[in-house]
C-alpha angles and dihedrals in degrees: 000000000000087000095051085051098061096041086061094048096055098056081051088065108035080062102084086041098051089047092048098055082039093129121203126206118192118203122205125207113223114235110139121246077001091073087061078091098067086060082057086046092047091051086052094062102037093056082054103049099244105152123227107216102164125004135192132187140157134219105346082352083068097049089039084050090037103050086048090051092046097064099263112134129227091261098054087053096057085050091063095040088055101036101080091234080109094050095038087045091056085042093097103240153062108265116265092245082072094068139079120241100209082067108056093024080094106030114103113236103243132185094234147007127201111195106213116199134143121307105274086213094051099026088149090065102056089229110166120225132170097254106222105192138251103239140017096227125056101225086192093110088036086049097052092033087050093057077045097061100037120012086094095052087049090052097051091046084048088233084308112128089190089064096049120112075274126012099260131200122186126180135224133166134248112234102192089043096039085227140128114245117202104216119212109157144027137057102356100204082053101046081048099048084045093061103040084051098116108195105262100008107058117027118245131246141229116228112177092346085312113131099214135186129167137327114229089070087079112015119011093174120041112184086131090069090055087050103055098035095037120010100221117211083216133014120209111194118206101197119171099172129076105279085201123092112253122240106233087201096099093008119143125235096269098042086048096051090044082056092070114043087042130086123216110267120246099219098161108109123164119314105209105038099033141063127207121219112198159162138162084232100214088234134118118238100256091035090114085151087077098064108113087061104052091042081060096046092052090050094047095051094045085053091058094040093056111090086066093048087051096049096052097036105054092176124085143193118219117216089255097046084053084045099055099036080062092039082061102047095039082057096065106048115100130237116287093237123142132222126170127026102207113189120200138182100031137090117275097255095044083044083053096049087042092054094046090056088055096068101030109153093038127091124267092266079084098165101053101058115081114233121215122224097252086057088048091049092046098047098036087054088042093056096046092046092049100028132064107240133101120222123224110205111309124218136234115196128165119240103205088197097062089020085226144121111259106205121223109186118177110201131168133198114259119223112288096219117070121180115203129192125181140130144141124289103197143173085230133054087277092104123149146182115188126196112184119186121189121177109178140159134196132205122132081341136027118247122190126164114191127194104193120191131193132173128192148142087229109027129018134179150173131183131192099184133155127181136192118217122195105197109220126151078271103029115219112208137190124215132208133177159146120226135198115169117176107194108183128181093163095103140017146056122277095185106266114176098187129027124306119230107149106054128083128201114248146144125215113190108196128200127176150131129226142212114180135172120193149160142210120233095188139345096284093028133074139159132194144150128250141201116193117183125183155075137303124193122196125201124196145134117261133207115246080025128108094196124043109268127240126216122183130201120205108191152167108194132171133199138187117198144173120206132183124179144167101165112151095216132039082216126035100356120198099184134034141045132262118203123180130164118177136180122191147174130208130201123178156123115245111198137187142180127172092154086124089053099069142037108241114029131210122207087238082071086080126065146185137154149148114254132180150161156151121228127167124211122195122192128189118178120171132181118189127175121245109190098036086231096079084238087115120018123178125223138195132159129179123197123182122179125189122186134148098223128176137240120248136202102277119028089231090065083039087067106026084063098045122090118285125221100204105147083152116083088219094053095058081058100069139026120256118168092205091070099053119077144150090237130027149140119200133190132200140180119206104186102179128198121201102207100180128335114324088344112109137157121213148190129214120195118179137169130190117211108198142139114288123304130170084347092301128101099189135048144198139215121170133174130198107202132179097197136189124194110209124175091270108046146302120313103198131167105196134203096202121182138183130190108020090201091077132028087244134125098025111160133182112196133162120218118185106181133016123313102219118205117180123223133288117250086204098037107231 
């Protein structure tokens, strides 16, 4: 009996103990934004003292599992989650800061680009093939985000997971083995990025001559993987993806492709010693804006499940003892600064291009300042977004002896043929089609030539132009190129539905050639000078005359001009400025003879004479947004012009010659003399409404202040627009209406693309 007694006591004893060594490992699915519900999941437990002793995860299960592991608390992942970086990164592209203006000032917006380079699989033979790439979303702002979040945390566990805040496993899949590989050491943003890559849209990635993409094709659910490598007293599953197999009778494309490059999940842990917290989250996998909400719903679903969770976990973690396990960790990662900038896979001269970029804002004693990780992620972004050449993933490694980051970045050279097509598809005449070719090199300086070719009823183009970029901190081009622009009102709807009484037929030829120089100031601002030398020929009816008359403008002009601009569309922008200032000067001969279009000719039927004139423009529009949830953004622009130009023969090639207020894109379209003048200032609102994703209305108010016309000295234009921005281009349907005295000159007209209209020989 005595015995019996001790031996009780004993197990009495032994309780507490046995509770307190009770381990917990948490496992995360992957689902894309889905997975945002395992960080509501996470706050749950950690407000509850649940402690978190292992934890697994693939794909944004992974980042979610790895960020935690790494040191980073609940609240700085929210912070990620809500602050857009996630949406902008499975966009697609780099942002658009990133980019310098003097390059895409002149490129004309397309709906599509096809890169052409040799055959990848005969490269030896030089064969040309249009290049589709490998992948829809470009990974290169996850891949450098990803070095920033967790190359310190590798560092300090010396690639051992184990040896993490929290011993971390992530999962990604052999492509060439068709098997899941449980990845436990390394280089953590890797193994990460490893596991997020979904198969088309991320590219994969090659870990020890593995090509790897992402886990969930294999295993979406590894608690087996706690339970070999930690033997967890309880597992708690944060699952945000429908643990039932679909039915592929009904299933869409994508559901069924997924069907077959996926395995079947295994999501039966334990019964008696886990909980599973889950929900099928109604997202879509890139549908990161939503984030707010499935965090909630995490954290919501992990509160009702934990009763359960307490009564099988008896162990808890107070605030301060989560706060000082991080404190820990946090105290043994080294500074983020940065040493050696290593390029692989160019030419010496491009590597050496490439380097320099790298440190762009730094003396020439490049190697021995230490970059921050800020300055890395800047530049690196800067270079892919200006230079043609694509990143594989780049490396980040500690050098203990300079206690720095060396910099391995692989880069390739893209194709240097693009083909571009493009255009407006519209309920008026204003009808394009758009082919853009663009064959360009790079070695100590860049080198593009561009052929551009629209064609139009209303507005053709085409463009021969080259320029030579020497790429400093601050790179200095020169431009070079031949113009011919056809504008033609003479026939055609434009999608009036009252009657017309302010627009006039007419039809402006423009040839000239071009020679600019010009410099960026930064990355948004750049100013050059330009010659333009050519000839303009105007064609109009004239009053007393049987046959439209023809006046033609031989010219040399020159401009200097500043421009500065952060708008976040080419078309219907909702966020940004646009600054422009420009000074020009004409000289020319205009010349005119309609002595065979009469009978009996005067020598005032033939015309010549000597014109010229200065003139400056200046331009501020500005969108800010109002509600600081781009639900409501607030847009004004002012515009002023001053020239003393002259008058010509006829008042028609006066004013076809004269600047042109035209903020509105309709009224680029037709020709209305009450809108051209010497002098003007003109002023506009843009008040813009988001009414749901990518998906705004928006109205346009502008007046025209000038010297008298018609007995009026201002004018008014306004446009009512319900607009959708689609990959390709904007889709708009436009109430557009001139003159609010009348109920005249009231149009309707739908646009879908970008209307393209070339430069001016003689500015504006």
């Amino acid at each position: 009996m005595k015995r019996f007694s001790t031996i009780i006591i004993a197990i009495l004893l032994l309780l507490p103990l046995s509770a307190e060594a009770q381990s917990v490992g948490v496992v995360m699915s992957g689902g894309g934004a889905k997975g945002l519900y395992h960080i509501g999941v996470l706050r749950a437990l950690e407000e509850n003292g649940i402690p978190i002793d292992y934890i697994a995860g693939t794909s944004m299960g992974s980042i979610i599992g790895g960020m935690y592991a790494a040191g980073y608390t609940i609240e700085e992942m929210e912070e990620v989650a809500l602050s857009g970086d996630l949406d902008r990164w499975v966009s697609g592209g780099i942002d658009d800061k990133y980019r310098y203006h003097y390059i895409q000032r002149d490129r004309i917006s397309n709906m599509i680009t096809l890169p052409v380079g040799p055959d990848s699989k005969d490269a030896a033979s030089g064969r040309q093939r249009i290049i589709l790439p490998g992948s829809v979303i470009s990974s290169a702002e996850i891949d450098i985000a990803l070095n920033s979040f967790f190359a310190q945390a590798s560092t300090a566990a010396g690639g051992n997971f184990d040896n993490l805040m929290i011993p971390f496993r992530c999962m990604a899949t052999d492509m060439s083995e068709h098997r899941a590989v449980e990845l436990s050491s390394g280089d953590l943003a890797l193994a990460i990025r490893a596991s997020m890559a979904l198969p088309v849209a991320f590219p994969p990635v090659e870990i020890d001559s593995v090509l790897m993409c992402d886990g969930g094709c294999y295993d979406n659910f590894p608690w087996r993987s706690l339970e070999d490598n930690f033997h967890p007293d309880v597992l708690i599953g944060a699952c945000c993806v429908d643990i039932k197999p679909k039915s592929l009778k009904d299933a869409s494309v994508v559901d069924q492709l997924m069907s077959l490059i996926t395995k079947p999940t295994d999501f039966n842990m334990p019964a008696d010693r886990s909980v599973l917290v889950q929900r099928a989250v109604e997202a879509s996998t890139l549908d990161f804006k939503r984030a707010a909400e499935i965090m909630a719903a995490g954290y919501n679903d992990a509160l009702e499940a934990m009763p359960e969770i307490k009564a099988k976990v008896s162990r808890r973690m107070s605030k301060e003892d989560y706060a000082e396990r991080r404190r820990a960790f946090i105290a043994t990662l080294p500074r983020a600064h940065m040493g050696n900038v290593e390029i692989l896979g160019l030419k010496e001269s491009q590597a050496r291009i490439a380097h320099d970029m790298m440190y762009v804002g730094h003396n020439k004693a490049k190697d021995t300042l230490p970059l921050s990780g800020d300055e890395i992620t800047n530049n690196f972004l800067t270079m892919l977004a200006n230079v043609p050449v694509k990143s594989a993933f780049p490396i980040f490694r500690y050098n203990d002896a300079t206690e720095r980051y060396d910099v391995t970045l692989p880069l390739s050279v893209k194709p240097n043929f693009d083909i571009s097509i493009g255009g407006n598809i519209s309920s008026t005449a204003f009808n394009q089609a758009y082919l853009g070719l663009e064959y360009g090199w790079w070695s100590r300086v860049g080198q593009t030539f561009n052929l551009d070719i629209l064609l139009g009823p209303v507005y053709t183009m085409a463009r021969l132009k080259g320029r030579t970029t020497l790429i400093y901190d601050a790179p200095i081009y020169f431009d070079y190129s031949y113009n011919f622009n056809i504008h033609n009102t003479l026939k055609g709807n434009f999608g009036n539905l009252t009657q017309v009484d302010n627009a006039e037929q007419m039809r402006v030829m423009e040839n000239f050639g071009s020679l600019s120089v010009g410099m960026a100031l930064s990355r948004k601002a750049v100013a050059d000078i330009t010659i333009n030398g050519g000839r303009n020929s105007y064609s109009y009816e004239m009053v007393g005359y049987p046959k439209r008359q023809y006046t033609h403008f031989s010219y040399l002009s020159g401009g200097v001009s500043l421009e500065r601009t952060s708008l976040n569309k080419p078309l219907f922008p909702t966020s940004g400025t646009h600054l422009m200032a420009t000074g020009i000067y004409v000289y020319g001969r205009d010349e005119r003879d309609s002595r065979a279009d009469i009978i009996n000719p005067e020598p005032e039927d033939r015309f010549s004479r000597i014109r010229q004139w200065w003139g400056i423009k200046a331009k501020w529009e500005q969108y800010f947004d109002v509600t600081s949830s781009g639900i409501f953004s607030w847009g004004y622009a002012v515009e002023g012009v001053y020239t003393n130009h002259p008058t010509f023969d006829s008042r028609e090639a006066t004013l076809l010659s004269s600047p042109h207020y035209a903020p509105l894109l309709h009224s680029r379209m037709i020709y209305m003399p009450e809108f051209r003048a010497n002098r003007y200032l003109g002023v506009g609102l843009m008040p813009t409404l988001r009414i749901i994703d990518n998906l705004y209305a928006r109205l346009s108010v502008y007046a025209m202040l000038r010297d008298k016309f018609a007995g009026e000295i201002v004018h008014y234009m306004s446009d009512l627009s319900i607009i959708y921005h689609t990959p390709i281009g904007p889709v708009s349907l436009a109430l557009t209406k001139y003159d609010f005295s009348s109920s005249k000159n009231l149009y309707l007209t739908f646009n879908f693309g970008y209307a393209i209209f070339g430069r001016k020989g003689l500015f504006f």
